[in-house]
C-alpha positions in Angstrom: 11.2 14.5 -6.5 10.6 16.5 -3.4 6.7 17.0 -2.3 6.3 19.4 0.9 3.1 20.3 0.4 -0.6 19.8 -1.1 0.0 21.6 -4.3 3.4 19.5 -4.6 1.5 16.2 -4.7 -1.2 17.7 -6.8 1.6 18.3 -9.4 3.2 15.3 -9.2 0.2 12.9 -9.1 -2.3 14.9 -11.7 -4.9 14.3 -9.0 -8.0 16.5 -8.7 -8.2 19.0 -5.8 -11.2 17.3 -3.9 -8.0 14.4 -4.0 -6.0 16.9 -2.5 -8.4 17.9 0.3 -9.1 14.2 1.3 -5.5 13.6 1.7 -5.1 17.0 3.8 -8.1 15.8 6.4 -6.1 12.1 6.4 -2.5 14.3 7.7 -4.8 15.8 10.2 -6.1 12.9 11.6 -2.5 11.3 11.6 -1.6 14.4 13.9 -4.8 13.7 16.1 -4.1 10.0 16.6 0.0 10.0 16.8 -0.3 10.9 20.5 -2.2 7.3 20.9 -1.3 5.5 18.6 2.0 5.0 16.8 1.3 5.3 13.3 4.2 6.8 12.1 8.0 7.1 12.7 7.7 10.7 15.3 10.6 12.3 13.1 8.5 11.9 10.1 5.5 13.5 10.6 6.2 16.9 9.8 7.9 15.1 6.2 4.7 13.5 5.9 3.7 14.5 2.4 7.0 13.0 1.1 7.9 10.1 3.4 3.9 8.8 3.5 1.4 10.1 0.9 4.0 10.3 -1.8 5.9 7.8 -1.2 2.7 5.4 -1.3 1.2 7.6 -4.3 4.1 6.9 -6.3 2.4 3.5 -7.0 -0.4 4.6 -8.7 1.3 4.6 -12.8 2.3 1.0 -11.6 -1.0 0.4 -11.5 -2.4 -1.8 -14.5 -5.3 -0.4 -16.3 -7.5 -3.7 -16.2 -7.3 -4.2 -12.2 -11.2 -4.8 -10.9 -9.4 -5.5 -7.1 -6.7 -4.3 -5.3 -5.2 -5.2 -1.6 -3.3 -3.8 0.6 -1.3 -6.2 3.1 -0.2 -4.8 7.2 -1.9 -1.2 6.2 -0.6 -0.1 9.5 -1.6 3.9 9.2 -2.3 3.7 5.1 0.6 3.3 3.6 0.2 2.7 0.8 -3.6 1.4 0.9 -5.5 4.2 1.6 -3.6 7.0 0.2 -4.2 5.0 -3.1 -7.9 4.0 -1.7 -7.9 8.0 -2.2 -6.6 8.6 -4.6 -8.2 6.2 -7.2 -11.3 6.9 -6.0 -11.4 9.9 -8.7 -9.4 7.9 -11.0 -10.8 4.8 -11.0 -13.9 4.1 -9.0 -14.6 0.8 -9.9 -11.5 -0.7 -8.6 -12.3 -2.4 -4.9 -9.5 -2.0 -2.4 -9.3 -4.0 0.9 -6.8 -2.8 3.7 -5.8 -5.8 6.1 -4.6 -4.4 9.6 -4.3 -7.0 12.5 -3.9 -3.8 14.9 -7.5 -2.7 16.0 -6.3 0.6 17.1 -4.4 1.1 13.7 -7.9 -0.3 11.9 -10.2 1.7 13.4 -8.3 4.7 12.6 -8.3 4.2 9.3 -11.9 3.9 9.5 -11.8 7.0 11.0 -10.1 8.4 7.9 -12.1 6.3 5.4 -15.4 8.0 7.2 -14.1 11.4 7.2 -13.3 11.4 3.6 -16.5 9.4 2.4 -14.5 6.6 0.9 -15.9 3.3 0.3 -12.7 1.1 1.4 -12.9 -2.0 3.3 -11.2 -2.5 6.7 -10.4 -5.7 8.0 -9.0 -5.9 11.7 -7.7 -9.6 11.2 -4.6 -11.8 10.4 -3.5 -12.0 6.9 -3.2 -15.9 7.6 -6.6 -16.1 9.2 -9.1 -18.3 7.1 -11.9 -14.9 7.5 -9.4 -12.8 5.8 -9.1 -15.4 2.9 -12.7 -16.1 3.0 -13.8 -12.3 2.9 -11.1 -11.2 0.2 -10.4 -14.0 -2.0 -7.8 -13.6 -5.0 -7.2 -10.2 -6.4 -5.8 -8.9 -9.6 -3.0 -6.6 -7.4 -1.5 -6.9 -4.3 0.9 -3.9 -2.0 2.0 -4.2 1.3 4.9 -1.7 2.4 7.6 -2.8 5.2 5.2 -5.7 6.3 7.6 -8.6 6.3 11.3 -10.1 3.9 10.2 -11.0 0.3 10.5 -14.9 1.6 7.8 -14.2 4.1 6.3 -11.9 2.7 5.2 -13.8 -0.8 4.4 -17.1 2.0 1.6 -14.4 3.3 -0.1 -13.3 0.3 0.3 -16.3 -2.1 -3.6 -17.1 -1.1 -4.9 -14.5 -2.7 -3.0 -14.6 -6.0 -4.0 -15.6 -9.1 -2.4 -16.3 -12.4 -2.8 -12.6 -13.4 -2.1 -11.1 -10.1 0.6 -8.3 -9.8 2.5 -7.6 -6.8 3.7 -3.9 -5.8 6.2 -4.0 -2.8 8.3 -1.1 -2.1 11.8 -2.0 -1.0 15.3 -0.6 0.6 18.7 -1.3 -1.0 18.8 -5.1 0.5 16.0 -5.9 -2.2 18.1 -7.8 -4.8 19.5 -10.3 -1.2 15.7 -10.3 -0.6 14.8 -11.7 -4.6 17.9 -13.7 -4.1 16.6 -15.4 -1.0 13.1 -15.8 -1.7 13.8 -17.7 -5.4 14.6 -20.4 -2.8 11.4 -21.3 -2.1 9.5 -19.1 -4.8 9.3 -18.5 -8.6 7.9 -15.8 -9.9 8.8 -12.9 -12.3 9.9 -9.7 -11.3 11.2 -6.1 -12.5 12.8 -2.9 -10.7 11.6 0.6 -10.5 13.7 3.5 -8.6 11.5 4.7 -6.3 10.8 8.6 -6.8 10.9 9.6 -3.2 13.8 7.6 -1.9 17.3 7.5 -4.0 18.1 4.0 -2.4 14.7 2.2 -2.9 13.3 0.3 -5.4 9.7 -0.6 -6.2 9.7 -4.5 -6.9 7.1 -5.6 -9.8 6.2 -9.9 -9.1 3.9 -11.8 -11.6 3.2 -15.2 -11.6 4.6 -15.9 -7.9 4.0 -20.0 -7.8 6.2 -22.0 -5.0 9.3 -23.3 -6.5 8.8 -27.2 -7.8 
């Protein structure tokens, strides 16, 4: 799957057109604030419909249909928070989405973004392992974060806001099974593979039930 343009993700993602023109105002603010801030890789900006919106759009089937919350871990420019934010606002409005972003230039442009496009998203400019980020999220029934931090680390970070139901949605290179591998260490926790549609070498890992190991 190759998406270039608009009417490429509207295709692929069966998303309405007022979707469509959201996600077109969010590339145009990326443009605006990429000479300030560094929100994505420079050589993938003018790819950005596949590298970015697509590749985070990509998790919306993974999706379960009974989800009330949903966060996204190290948004850093969206990916995939607010593109989903976006998107499921059509889809599924009563789903609550939280975007945790230490960087306060990084969260106030997705503000920006959330304001232009009239989306009720919340922003937090804090820690993930700061006790007001517990506090103001609490456990959720999904949990994404893209290129935040090794599976190890990574399920260290979010483990607070599990639950016995929650399901994890990380998008992962071709060092994901040495990443499983290393985590089981210190973590159990069920997990399943899906090829990722916008990069032949990456995988989209599915966890449930991540408890530390006994």
């Amino acid at each position: 799957m190759v998406i270039t343009n608009a009417n490429d993700f509207r295709r692929a993602f069966s998303v309405s057109r007022e979707t469509v023109e959201k996600i077109e105002i969010y590339g145009e603010k990326i443009r605006t604030w990429q000479k300030a801030v560094n929100l994505v890789a420079p050589k993938t900006l003018d790819d950005i419909w596949h590298r970015h919106f697509a590749d985070s759009a990509q998790l919306l089937p993974l999706i379960p249909p009974a989800i009330k919350s949903l966060a996204d871990f190290g948004s850093g420019g969206g990916f995939p928070g607010l593109v989903l934010a976006i998107c499921l606002q059509d889809l599924r409005p009563e789903v609550k989405i939280s975007l945790v972003e230490s960087d306060q230039r990084k969260a106030a442009f997705l503000r920006d973004v959330a304001g232009a496009v009239d989306n009720p998203v919340q922003i937090l400019s804090t820690r993930i392992e700061d006790d007001a980020t517990k506090r103001e999220i609490g456990a959720v029934d999904l949990i994404c974060a893209r290129a935040l931090a090794p599976l190890d680390r990574l399920l260290g970070l979010i483990f607070p806001f599990c639950h016995e139901s929650t399901v994890c949605l990380f998008p992962k290179g071709r060092s994901v099974e040495d990443e499983i591998t290393r985590a089981r260490v210190r973590w159990s926790f069920d997990v399943a593979h899906v090829e990722s549609r916008t990069d032949c070498s990456g995988r989209i890992a599915i966890l449930r039930d991540v408890q530390p190991s006994p």
